[in-house]
C-alpha positions in Angstrom: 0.0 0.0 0.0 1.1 3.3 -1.4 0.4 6.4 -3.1 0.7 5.2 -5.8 -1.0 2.0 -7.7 0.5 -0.6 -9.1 1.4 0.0 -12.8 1.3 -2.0 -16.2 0.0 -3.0 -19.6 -3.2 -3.6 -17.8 -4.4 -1.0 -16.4 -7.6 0.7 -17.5 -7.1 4.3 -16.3 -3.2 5.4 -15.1 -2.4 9.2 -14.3 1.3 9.7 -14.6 2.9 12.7 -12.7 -0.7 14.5 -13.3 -1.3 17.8 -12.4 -4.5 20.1 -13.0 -4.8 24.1 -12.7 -7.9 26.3 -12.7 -7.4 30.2 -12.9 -4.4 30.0 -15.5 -2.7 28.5 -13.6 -2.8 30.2 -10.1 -4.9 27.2 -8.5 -3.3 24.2 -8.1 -6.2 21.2 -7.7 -4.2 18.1 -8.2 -0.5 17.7 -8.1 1.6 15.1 -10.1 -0.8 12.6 -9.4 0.2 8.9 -10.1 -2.4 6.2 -10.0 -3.3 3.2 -11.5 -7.0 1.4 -12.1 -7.3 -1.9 -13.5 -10.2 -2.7 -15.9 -13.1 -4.3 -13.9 -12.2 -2.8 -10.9 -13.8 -0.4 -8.0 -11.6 2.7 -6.7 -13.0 4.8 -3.9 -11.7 8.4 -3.8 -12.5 9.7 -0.6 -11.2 13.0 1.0 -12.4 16.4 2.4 -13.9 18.9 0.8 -11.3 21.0 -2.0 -8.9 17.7 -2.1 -8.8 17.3 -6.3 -11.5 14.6 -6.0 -14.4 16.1 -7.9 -11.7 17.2 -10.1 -9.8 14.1 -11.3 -13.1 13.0 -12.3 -13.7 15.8 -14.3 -10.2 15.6 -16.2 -11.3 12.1 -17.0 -13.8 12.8 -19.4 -12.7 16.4 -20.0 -15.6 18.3 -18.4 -12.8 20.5 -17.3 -12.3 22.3 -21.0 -15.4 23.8 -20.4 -14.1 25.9 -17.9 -11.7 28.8 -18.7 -8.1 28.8 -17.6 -7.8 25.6 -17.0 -4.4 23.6 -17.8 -2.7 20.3 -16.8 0.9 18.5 -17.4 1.7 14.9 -17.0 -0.3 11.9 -18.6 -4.2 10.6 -17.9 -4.4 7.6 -19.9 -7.5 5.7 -20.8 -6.4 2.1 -22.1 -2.8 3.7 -22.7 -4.1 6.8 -24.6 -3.7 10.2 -23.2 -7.3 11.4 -23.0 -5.7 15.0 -23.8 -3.9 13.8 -26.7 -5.0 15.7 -30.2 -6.3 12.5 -31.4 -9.3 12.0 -28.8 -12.6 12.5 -30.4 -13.8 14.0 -26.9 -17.7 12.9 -27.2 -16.6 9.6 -27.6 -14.7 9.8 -24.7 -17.4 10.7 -22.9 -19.6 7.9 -24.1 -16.6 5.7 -23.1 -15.7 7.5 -20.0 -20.0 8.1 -18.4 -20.5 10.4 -15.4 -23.1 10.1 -12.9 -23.7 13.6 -10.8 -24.3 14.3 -6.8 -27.6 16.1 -7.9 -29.5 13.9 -10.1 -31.0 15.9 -12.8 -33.7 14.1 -14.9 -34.5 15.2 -18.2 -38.3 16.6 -18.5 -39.2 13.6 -20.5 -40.9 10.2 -19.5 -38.8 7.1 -18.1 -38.4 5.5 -21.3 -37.2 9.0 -23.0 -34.6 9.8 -20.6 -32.9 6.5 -21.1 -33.4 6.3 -24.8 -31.7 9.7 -25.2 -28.7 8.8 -25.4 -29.1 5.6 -28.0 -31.2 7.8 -30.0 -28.7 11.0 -29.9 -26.3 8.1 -31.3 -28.1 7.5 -34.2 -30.4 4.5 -32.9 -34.0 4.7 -34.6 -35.7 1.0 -34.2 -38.5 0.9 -31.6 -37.1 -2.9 -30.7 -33.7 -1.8 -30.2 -34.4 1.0 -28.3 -36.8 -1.4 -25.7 -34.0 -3.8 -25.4 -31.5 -0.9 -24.4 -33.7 0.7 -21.9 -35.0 -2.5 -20.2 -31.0 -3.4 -20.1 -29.8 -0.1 -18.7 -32.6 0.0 -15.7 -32.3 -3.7 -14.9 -28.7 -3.0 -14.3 -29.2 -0.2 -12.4 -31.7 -1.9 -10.5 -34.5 -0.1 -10.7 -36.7 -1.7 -13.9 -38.7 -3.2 -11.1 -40.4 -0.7 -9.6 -40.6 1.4 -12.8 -41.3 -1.1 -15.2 -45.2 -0.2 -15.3 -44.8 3.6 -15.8 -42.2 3.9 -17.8 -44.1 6.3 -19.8 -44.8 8.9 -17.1 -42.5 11.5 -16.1 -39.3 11.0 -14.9 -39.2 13.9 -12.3 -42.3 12.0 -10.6 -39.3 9.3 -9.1 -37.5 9.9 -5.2 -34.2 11.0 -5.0 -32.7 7.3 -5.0 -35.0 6.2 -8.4 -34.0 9.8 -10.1 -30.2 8.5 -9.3 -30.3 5.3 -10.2 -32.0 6.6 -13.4 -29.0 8.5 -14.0 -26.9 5.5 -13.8 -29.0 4.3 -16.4 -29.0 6.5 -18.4 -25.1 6.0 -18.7 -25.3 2.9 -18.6 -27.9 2.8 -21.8 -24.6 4.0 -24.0 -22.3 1.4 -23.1 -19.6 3.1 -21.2 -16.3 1.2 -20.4 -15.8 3.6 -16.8 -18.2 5.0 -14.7 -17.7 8.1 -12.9 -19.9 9.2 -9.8 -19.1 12.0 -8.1 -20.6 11.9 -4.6 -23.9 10.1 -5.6 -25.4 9.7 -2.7 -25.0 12.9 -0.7 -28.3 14.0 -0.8 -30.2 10.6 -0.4 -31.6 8.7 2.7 -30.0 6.0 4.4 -31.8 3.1 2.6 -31.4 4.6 -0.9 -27.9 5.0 -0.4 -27.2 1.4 0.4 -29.2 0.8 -2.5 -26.7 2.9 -4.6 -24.0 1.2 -2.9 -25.4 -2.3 -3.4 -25.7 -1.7 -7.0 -21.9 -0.1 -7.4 -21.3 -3.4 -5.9 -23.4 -5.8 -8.7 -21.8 -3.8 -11.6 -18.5 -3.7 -10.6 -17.1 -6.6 -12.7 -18.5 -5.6 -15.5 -17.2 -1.7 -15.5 -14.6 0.0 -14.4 -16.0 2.4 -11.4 -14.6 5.4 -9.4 -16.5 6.9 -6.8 -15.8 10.0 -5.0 -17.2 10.4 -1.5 -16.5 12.8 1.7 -18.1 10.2 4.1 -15.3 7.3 4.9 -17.6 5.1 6.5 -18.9 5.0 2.9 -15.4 3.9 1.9 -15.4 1.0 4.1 -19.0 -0.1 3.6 -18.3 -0.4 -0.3 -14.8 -2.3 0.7 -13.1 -1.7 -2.8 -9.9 -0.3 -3.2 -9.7 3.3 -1.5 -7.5 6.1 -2.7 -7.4 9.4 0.4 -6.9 12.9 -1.3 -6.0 15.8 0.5 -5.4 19.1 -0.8 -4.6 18.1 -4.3 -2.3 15.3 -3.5 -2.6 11.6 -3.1 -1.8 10.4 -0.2 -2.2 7.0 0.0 -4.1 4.0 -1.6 -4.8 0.2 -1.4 -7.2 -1.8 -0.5 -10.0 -0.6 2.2 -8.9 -3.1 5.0 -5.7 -1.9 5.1 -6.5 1.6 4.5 -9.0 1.7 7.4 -7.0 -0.5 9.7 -3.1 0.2 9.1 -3.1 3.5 7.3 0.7 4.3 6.6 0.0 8.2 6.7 -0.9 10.2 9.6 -3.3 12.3 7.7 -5.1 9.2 6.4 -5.5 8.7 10.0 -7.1 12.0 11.4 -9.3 11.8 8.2 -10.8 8.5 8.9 -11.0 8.9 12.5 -12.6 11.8 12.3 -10.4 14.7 13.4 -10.9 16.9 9.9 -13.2 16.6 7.1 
């Protein structure tokens, strides 16, 4: 256990000395980061408020070039590409790379609708195909159940915890290769968040996941790998039993133990 992952041919995701700027370069947000996330795999990213986590996700699907001043160095490499390079066709890294937000925000459209956007955005016209995807995306994200009779009313009618897992779903529906959830449960109840977290759990050898939380106990509960972020840097990372019982850094240790946050 280290800061930094173990390294190879294999790896899904790797950030190599990584480092991310906002304000042209007057604030630092993540600095020479080096990880590594194997294909199939679940990373935690946990860490107080302003550590880089929100922000590493960001750079992984380049949300972050829609904000001004922004700049990086190093490598972020998806499948051994830099996601930065010239080459990357950036809406297909996006379809690749799926992002599921801490405020779910349905689209003012039935069910059905909102997860058949994104099929039909790519082109996808056949009634049948379009069923098979959307029954596929919400059975995965485990909520086809107890929508499967309404899918044609609206989708701002669900809770909180159906609007998120919706949201999964609606990734899901364009066949992404890494998921991306930033905080998803911050707002929900207790039972919808181990809902969340039960499905993070199903899906997990099918997709590459990395989750951001602030709450560690969330960390532990989920018991994947776990990286700790604080102010920009990573700290430490392996898996959550050793993490949460033999951190090797003091700050990993006043984080989890509650003496910051």
């Amino acid at each position: 256990m280290s800061a930094t992952a173990p390294t190879g041919s294999e790896c899904k995701v790797q950030a190599i000395n990584f480092s991310f700027s906002y304000a042209y370069g007057e604030t630092k947000a993540l600095h020479s980061l080096n990880l590594a996330i194997r294909p199939g795999s679940l990373l935690t990213i946990m860490g107080p408020t302003g550590s880089g986590k929100t922000t590493f996700l960001r750079a992984l699907n380049r949300l972050n070039d829609r904000v001004a001043g922004t700049g990086h160095t190093g490598q972020l490499l998806l499948d051994g590409k830099d996601v930065y390079g010239q080459e990357v066709d950036v809406a297909e890294l996006r379809r690749r790379v799926g992002m599921v937000f801490a405020l779910p925000t349905p689209l003012p459209l039935s069910i059905y609708e909102n997860v058949a956007y994104g099929p039909r955005k790519k082109g996808i016209r056949s009634r049948a195909k379009l069923d098979t995807i959307v029954e596929k995306a919400l059975k995965t994200a485990v909520i086809f159940e107890e929508v499967k009779d309404r899918l044609h009313s609206s989708a701002q009618r669900l809770s909180g915890g159906q609007q998120q897992r919706l949201a999964l779903a609606r990734v899901l529906a364009v066949d992404p290769e890494v998921i991306l959830l930033d905080e998803p449960t911050s707002g929900l109840d207790p039972l919808s968040t181990l809902r969340i977290e039960e499905t993070l759990r199903q899906l997990r050898s099918d997709f590459t996941i990395v989750l951001v939380t602030h709450d560690p106990l969330q960390a532990a509960r989920i018991k994947s790998d776990v990286a700790f972020f604080y102010l920009g840097e990573l700290v430490e990372i392996g898996p959550a039993t050793e993490i949460f019982t033999r951190p090797q850094d003091r700050r990993t240790e006043d984080y989890i133990t509650g003496k910051f946050g």
